[in-house]
C-alpha positions, 0 to 999 in steps of 0.5 A: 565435476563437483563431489555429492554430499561427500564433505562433511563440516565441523563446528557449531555455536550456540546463539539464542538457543538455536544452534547456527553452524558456522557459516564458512564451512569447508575451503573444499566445497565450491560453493563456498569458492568465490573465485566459481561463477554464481550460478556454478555454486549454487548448482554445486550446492543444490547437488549436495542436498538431499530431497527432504532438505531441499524441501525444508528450504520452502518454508519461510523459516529455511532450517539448519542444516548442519552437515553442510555447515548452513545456517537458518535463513528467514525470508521476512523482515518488515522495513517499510520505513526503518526496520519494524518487529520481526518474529522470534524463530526460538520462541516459536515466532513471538513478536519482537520489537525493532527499536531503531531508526522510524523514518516518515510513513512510506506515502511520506518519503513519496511525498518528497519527489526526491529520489536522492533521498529516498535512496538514502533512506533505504540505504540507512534502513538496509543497514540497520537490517544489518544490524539488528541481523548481526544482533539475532539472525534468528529474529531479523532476516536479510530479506526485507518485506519492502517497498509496497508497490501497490498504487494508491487507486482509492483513498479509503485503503486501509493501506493506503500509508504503506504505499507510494503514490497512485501514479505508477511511474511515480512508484516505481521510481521510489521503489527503485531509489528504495530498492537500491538504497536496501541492496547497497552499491556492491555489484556482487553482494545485498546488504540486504534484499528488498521485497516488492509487495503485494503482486497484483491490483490489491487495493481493498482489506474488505473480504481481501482473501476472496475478493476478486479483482476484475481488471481488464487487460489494459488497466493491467498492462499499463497500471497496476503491473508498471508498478512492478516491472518498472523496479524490476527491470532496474534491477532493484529487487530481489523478490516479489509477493503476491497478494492475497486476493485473486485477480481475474477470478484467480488468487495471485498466489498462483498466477502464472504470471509469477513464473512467465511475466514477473520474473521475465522483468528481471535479468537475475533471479528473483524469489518469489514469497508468500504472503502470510497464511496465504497458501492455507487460504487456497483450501480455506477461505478462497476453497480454490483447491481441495487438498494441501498437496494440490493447492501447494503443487499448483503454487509451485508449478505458478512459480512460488518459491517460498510459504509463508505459513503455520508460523514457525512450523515448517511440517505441515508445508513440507508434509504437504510438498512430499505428499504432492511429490508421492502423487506426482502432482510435482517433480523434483525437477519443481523442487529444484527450480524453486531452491534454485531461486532461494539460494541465489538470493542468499548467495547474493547476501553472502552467507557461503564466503566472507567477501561481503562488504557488509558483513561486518556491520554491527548493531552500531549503526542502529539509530546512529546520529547520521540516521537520526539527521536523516530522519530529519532531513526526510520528515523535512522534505515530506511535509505538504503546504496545502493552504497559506493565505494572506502568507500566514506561513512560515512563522515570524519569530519576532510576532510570535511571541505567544503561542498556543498549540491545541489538539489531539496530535499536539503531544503525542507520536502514533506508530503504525502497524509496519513502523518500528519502535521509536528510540525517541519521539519529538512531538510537535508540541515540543517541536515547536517549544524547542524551535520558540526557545526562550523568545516566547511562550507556548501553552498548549491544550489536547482539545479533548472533552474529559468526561465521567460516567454515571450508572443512572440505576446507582448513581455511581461513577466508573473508576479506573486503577491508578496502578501503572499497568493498569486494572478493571474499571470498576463502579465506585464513589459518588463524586466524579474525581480524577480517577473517574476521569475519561478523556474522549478522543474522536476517530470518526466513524462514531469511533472514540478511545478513552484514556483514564486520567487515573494512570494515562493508559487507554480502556482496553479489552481485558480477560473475561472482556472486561474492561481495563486501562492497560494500553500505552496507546491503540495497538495490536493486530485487533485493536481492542482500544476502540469504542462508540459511546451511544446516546439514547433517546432519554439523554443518556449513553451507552457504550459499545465495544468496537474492536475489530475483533468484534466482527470475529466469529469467536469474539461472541455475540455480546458487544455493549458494557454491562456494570456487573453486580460485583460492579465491574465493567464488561462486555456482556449485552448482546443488544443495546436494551441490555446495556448499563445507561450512564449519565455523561457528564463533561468534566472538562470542556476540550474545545472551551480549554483549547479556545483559551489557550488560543485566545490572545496568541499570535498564532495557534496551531492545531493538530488533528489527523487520525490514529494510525491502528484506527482510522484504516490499516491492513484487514481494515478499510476506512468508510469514509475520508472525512476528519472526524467530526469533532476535530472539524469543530475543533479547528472551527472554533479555535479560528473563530477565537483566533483568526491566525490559525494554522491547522496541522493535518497529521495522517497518511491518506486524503482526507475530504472537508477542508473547503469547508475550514476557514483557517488560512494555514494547512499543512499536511504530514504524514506520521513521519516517525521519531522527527516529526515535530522538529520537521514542523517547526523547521517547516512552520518558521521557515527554517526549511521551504515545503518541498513536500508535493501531494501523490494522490488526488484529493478528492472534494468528497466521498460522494465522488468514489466509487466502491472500492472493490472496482478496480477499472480505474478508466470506468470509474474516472479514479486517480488523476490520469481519468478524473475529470472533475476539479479536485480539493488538491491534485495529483503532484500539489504543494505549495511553496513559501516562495513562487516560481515562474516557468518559461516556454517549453522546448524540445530538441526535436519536432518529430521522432520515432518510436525509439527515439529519446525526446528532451524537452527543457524549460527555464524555472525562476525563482520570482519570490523573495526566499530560496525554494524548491519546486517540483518540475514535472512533465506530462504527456497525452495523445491529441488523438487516439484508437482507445479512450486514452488517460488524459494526461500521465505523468512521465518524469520530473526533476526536484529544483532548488533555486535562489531568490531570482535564480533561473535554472533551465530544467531538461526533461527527458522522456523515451518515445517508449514510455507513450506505448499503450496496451493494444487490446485487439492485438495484445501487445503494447503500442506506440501509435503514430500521430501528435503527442502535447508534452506538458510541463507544470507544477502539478496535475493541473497547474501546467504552464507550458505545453509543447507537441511532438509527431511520433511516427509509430504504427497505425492501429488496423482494424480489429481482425475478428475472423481469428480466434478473439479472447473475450477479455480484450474487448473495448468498452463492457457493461455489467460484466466480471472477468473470472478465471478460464482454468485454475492453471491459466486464461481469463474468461468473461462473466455476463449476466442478463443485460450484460454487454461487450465492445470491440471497436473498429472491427473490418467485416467483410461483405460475404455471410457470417458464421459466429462461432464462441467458447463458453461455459454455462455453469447454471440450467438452462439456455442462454444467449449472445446476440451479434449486434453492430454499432449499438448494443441496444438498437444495432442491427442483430447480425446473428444470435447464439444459444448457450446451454448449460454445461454443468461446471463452470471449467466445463466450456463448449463451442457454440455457433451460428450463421448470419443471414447475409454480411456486413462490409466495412468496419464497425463496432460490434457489441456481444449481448448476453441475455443469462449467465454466460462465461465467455472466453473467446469467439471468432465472428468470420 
């Protein structure tokens, strides 16, 4: 047996004035033993803790415990693309700041379809994890917040950067080369432990801690939860977050599908960590629970492990745990469970024995050079080639003597909120002058109007502080001079920032919301760079303040700039009648000076994109797609001045309006990090082939989304998988400076069974005069199904790379497994018998061979609706939310008046009915469900139901009537609600 809390360890030091025990403790303890089996130290452990330490080890600040010789341990490092900022424990979690190594934005690597590099990628990042933790493990944990994993549904998600794709076999395959690039190849040791983010179908920063996610059965199996299992079930993660927002009426941090599904994915233990704030928000904003103690209990007993929440202070987490214990709402058996599951990770990590192979990595490898060629390498391969008519693309260097580069993004690299700080940024301006050398010229112009403002009471101009870091902008002279100078610059949505002339920094908000020039560039949580400049009807200007913190309730109601009478600019009107009207005055005409430099040239590049902190980001959705308005101007007139123009589209999610734009060149990047504009030019001058291939539909318009707070992505036709109309790009495009021809496609076997492998090879020339790579990929879709399948999914692809007239034969493999779909009328998942096309292609809709197969599966029977049928697995529904049973488990249904069900294909026998339904009626009054079949409107009425109220809406009743007479045969049969009605299940026998 192992002793109880009889070794007592010696020995501390002190590191960034926090006292770390020394991590080898004693030789006796077994748990520090290597030589016992995992799971035997850690129980070892577990024994020798006390309840109260026990508890402390929730919170996601896990404290010291010095007589055990353990040191603090973090849960939480953002590595999203290269280790970001990290909060100081000693400081009372103040940010710091990761300088290292900032590879492309995660839709970025994504975009390289290449899984070799992307692991790669996560390996450099999981070692500089490393590093930074060997600098301050105070600061920088070894569980890392990353990848997300949420699919890309809609292209307005302010996240939409963080994410992968809106494919979920294309996202989990990244996160799995991700996920083992982070943990490293050891079998028994992490370099570092990767994260998946955000546990479940969280698409919308709109309201995201109260809004509800209805998503029927169907679309949760085979979407939104394959973006989890498939990294899970791979083994490449060692932990999972759930999201903020609730799914089927329940908030996803305490779903009980943490402990009974999430974890079943995954053959070891996986910890399961809050999102931040969210445990609080269960009895604030989401008012799910009434107290601490039973919102944090229930979290627990749904499988969470560790809180993240009230920063650095532990107390009121663990304050609330004990009180939840003294109230047996918990057991200490809960406890253990949950410790159980942190401590394996840091086992795994290597924190109780000094075998890891990783823990003599130093802060060295932070920004090595190997890391910096593979930023390239990646910011490379990331790059999209949208558009090259007449082969306007790649650059000739012997005709491109001149060159002009314009526009917004021509000489600058934005960061982004989950980004680290760059060591060093090539722009693409100095991209391309590098790559140009002394061959030619390049000049080079932001496109941007510089402008002063006028008080039209005083006749006097704003001026801004020359100091470096910044002062109030203040009314001054009455000549519009350098320091009056402001150059605009256009996010859309009416939004602009300002940059003085006077010291290059950007107006911000400043103490007492006065206006100051203080920011390098737009930042922070609420970014406070960001303004409307209003005109009015007599021809002059107002200026709005539009930081997001604006819509804050302790922002105030003031949002317009007033000149003070001490003539200082704040923000001190509440409505645009009290604000100071300016005169604009265009000091220098953005479009007119790019236009000049474009003049003449032998090509001219503009970069436009958005700003990563403005144009959507966590808490922030974007409103629209479309580029900002005086951008699309921009590259219309540098055209028309220049028709060798290549336009450089530099952000992180679809934009709409390019079939609108004339110029003969696109390309697509996202914000690809310190490499950006080496990547350019190498791709721009064909030094590298575009390999990059798009990860979501691009859409014609916004016109063609729905809200984004829908997330039944079969009803709303999203993503490639349902939408039927011809996109601007689609799902898997890019184009090539070469071209590829495919042969026809094989497979080794005509019919297989529904556990069989299927290998299907086709023959891929390069027919062009370059070397190039394409993107293979390989489709599937049933010639006919039970359900209303997606018309197409996408379920491998291969990266080939092939010389000028090469020919590669490409197998493609695919487990007869993978066509299953989620059988709702028997909640299982289902490969159904009959005749599948396999589709070979070079995206979502450029496929150039098809092959079928006959998969001997199951035949899908009649709906049984004589058992007991849980309303949410219906076919088809109109008007109808699905909401939470109980707040422990189960999924009802909520209609309305008008509201309908469908469950298809039900056999009904020739004797009489009896409906019998659980349901709920929170509101007065009777309800009722009619029993219809075949139409919800004109079917005949097989029986009706009266639903009373039963005053809460977790207080259900049994309700149930006869029918005249049966009804043989199989049929539809539609449930109709004429009231608020909460349905959970019925029986119609």
């Amino acid at each position: 047996m192992f002793r109880k809390l009889g070794t007592r360890c010696s020995g501390v030091i002190l590191l960034a004035a926090v006292f770390l025990p020394v991590a080898q403790g004693c030789s006796d303890e077994p748990f520090r033993d290597p030589r016992v089996p995992m799971d035997a130290r850690v129980e070892d452990l577990i024994s020798r803790l006390t309840l109260d330490e026990k508890i402390s080890l929730l919170h996601q600040y896990q404290p010291a415990i010095p007589r055990l010789g353990i040191a603090l341990f973090k849960t939480g490092t953002e590595a999203l693309h290269g280790v970001a900022w990290s909060n100081d424990y000693a400081n009372k979690g103040a940010v710091v700041y990761a300088k290292g190594t900032v590879f492309p934005q995660a839709i970025g690597l994504a975009s390289t379809w290449d899984l070799d590099l992307m692991k790669q990628v996560g390996h450099a990042v999981g070692r500089e994890a490393r590093g930074f933790h060997a600098m301050n493990p105070t600061v920088w944990g070894l569980n890392v917040w990353a990848p997300v994993v949420n699919l890309l549904r809609d292209p307005r998600w302010g996240r939409n950067e963080e994410g992968y794709s809106e494919d979920p076999y294309l996202t989990g395959q990244m996160a799995i080369a991700y996920g083992r690039g982070i943990q490293g190849d050891d079998p028994n040791y992490l370099q570092a432990a990767p994260t998946l983010k955000h546990y479940l179908a969280y698409n919308n920063e709109i309201d995201r801690t109260t809004s509800n996610a209805s998503v029927r059965p169907r679309i949760l199996h085979e979407y939104d939860q394959q973006a989890f299992e498939i990294p899970l079930r791979a083994g490449a993660a060692n932990a999972v977050m759930p999201a903020y927002n609730l799914v089927n009426g329940r908030p996803n941090t305490v779903s009980p599908e943490l402990e009974k599904l999430v974890r079943s994915w995954s053959q070891q233990e996986i910890a399961i960590v809050s999102d931040a704030g969210a445990p609080t928000n269960l009895v604030s904003s989401e008012a799910y629970y009434a107290t601490r103690p039973e919102a944090y209990a229930a979290a627990i007993k749904a499988g969470l492990d560790s809180f993240t929440d009230n920063d650095t202070d532990g107390s009121i987490v663990t304050g609330a745990i004990a009180s939840a214990l003294e109230q047996k709402l918990l057991s200490e058996a809960d406890i253990d469970k949950a410790v159980r599951h942190l401590l394996s990770l840091r086992f795994r990590l290597g924190e109780f024995d000094s075998r890891s192979p990783y823990g003599n990595i130093t802060p060295a490898v932070i920004d090595s050079p190997e890391h910096r060629a593979l930023a390239r390498k990646a910011a490379d391969e990331q790059v999209v080639l949208l558009r090259n008519e007449g082969n306007a693309l790649p650059l000739n260097d012997a005709q491109n003597q001149k060159m002009a580069v314009v526009g917004p993004l021509a000489n600058v690299l934005y960061q982004d909120w989950y980004g680290g700080t760059m060591p060093y940024g090539i722009t693409p301006l100095q991209g391309i002058t590098e790559r140009l050398g002394s061959k030619g010229a390049v000049v080079s112009s932001e496109g941007v109007d510089r402008i002063a403002l006028k008080n039209v009471a005083t006749g006097k101009y704003l001026t801004a502080a020359t100091d470096a870091a910044g002062g109030k902008l203040r009314e001054g002279g009455s000549v519009a001079g350098a320091n009056e100078g402001l150059d605009v610059f256009d996010w859309g949505a009416g939004i602009c920032t300002l940059r003085t002339v006077a010291n290059g920094q950007y107006l911000s908000l400043g103490d007492g919301k006065t206006l100051v020039n203080n920011a390098r560039q737009p930042n922070g949580w609420f970014v406070q760079q960001q303004f409307k400049l209003q005109a009015q009807p007599d021809g002059n200007y107002i200026l709005e303040y539009a930081g997001n913190d604006a819509r804050q309730s302790w922002f105030g109601p003031n949002k317009y700039a007033v000149v003070g009478a001490d003539g200082t600019l704040s923000i001190a009107s509440p409505t645009p009648q009290g604000a100071t009207k300016f005169a604009r005055e265009v000091v220098r005409n953005g479009v007119e000076e790019a236009v000049a430099a474009a003049t003449g040239a032998d090509t001219a590049v503009v970069v436009v994109g958005s700003m990563p902190f403005i144009n959507g980001r966590e808490d922030n959705d974007r409103t629209s797609t479309a580029l900002a308005p005086a951008q699309a101007a921009l590259i219309e007139a540098v055209h028309a001045a220049n028709p060798h123009t290549i336009v450089v589209v530099e952000n992180s999610y679809p934009t709409t309006g390019w079939n609108a734009q004339k110029a003969p060149g696109i390309v697509w990047t996202t914000h690809a990090g310190q490499e950006t504009g080496h990547a350019l030019a190498d791709v721009l001058f064909g030094d590298t082939d575009p390999s990059g291939r798009l990860t979501q539909t691009w859409y014609a318009s916004d016109a063609e989304l729905p809200s984004i707070l829908d997330y039944d992505i079969s009803k709303t036709g999203m993503t490639y998988q349902y939408y039927k109309g011809t996109p601007l790009y689609a799902f898997g495009y890019g184009r090539s400076y070469t071209s590829f021809g495919y042969g026809r496609a094989r497979v080794d076997r005509d019919g297989v069974l529904a556990n069989d492998e299927v290998h299907v090879t086709i023959d891929v020339t390069n027919t062009g005069a370059r070397p190039g790579v394409d993107i293979v990929q390989l489709y599937s879709r049933p010639r006919a199904s039970r359900v209303a399948q997606p018309q197409q999914r996408l379920r491998t692809f291969q990266r080939v790379q092939l010389a000028p007239g090469e020919t590669k034969s490409v197998t493609l493999s695919l487990s007869v497994r993978d066509l299953a779909f989620w059988d709702v009328s028997r909640s299982k998942a289902v490969v159904e018998s009959g005749d599948y096309d396999l589709l070979v292609g070079a995206s979502a809709t450029d496929i150039r061979s098809t092959v079928s197969i006959a998969v001997q599966g199951e035949s899908i029977p009649p709906r049984n609706l004589g058992a007991p049928t849980l309303a949410e697995n219906f076919d088809d529904e109109r008007a109808v939310t699905l909401v939470d049973w109980s707040k422990a488990s189960g999924t009802s249904v909520s209609a309305s008046a008008g509201s309908w069900l469908a469950y298809h294909r039900a056999r009904l026998s020739p004797v009489a009915h009896s409906f019998t339904a659980s349901v709920a009626k929170p509101t007065a009054g009777d309800a009722h469900i009619t029993v219809r079949l075949d139409d919800p409107v004109s079917g005949r009425v097989l029986t009706t139901v009266t639903v009373p109220s039963t005053g809460d809406k977790y207080r259900y009743t049994d309700v149930s009537a006869a029918s005249t007479s049966g009804v043989d045969g199989t049929h539809d049969v539609y449930l109709v609600f004429d009231g608020a009605v909460l349905l959970h299940s019925f029986q119609l026998n």
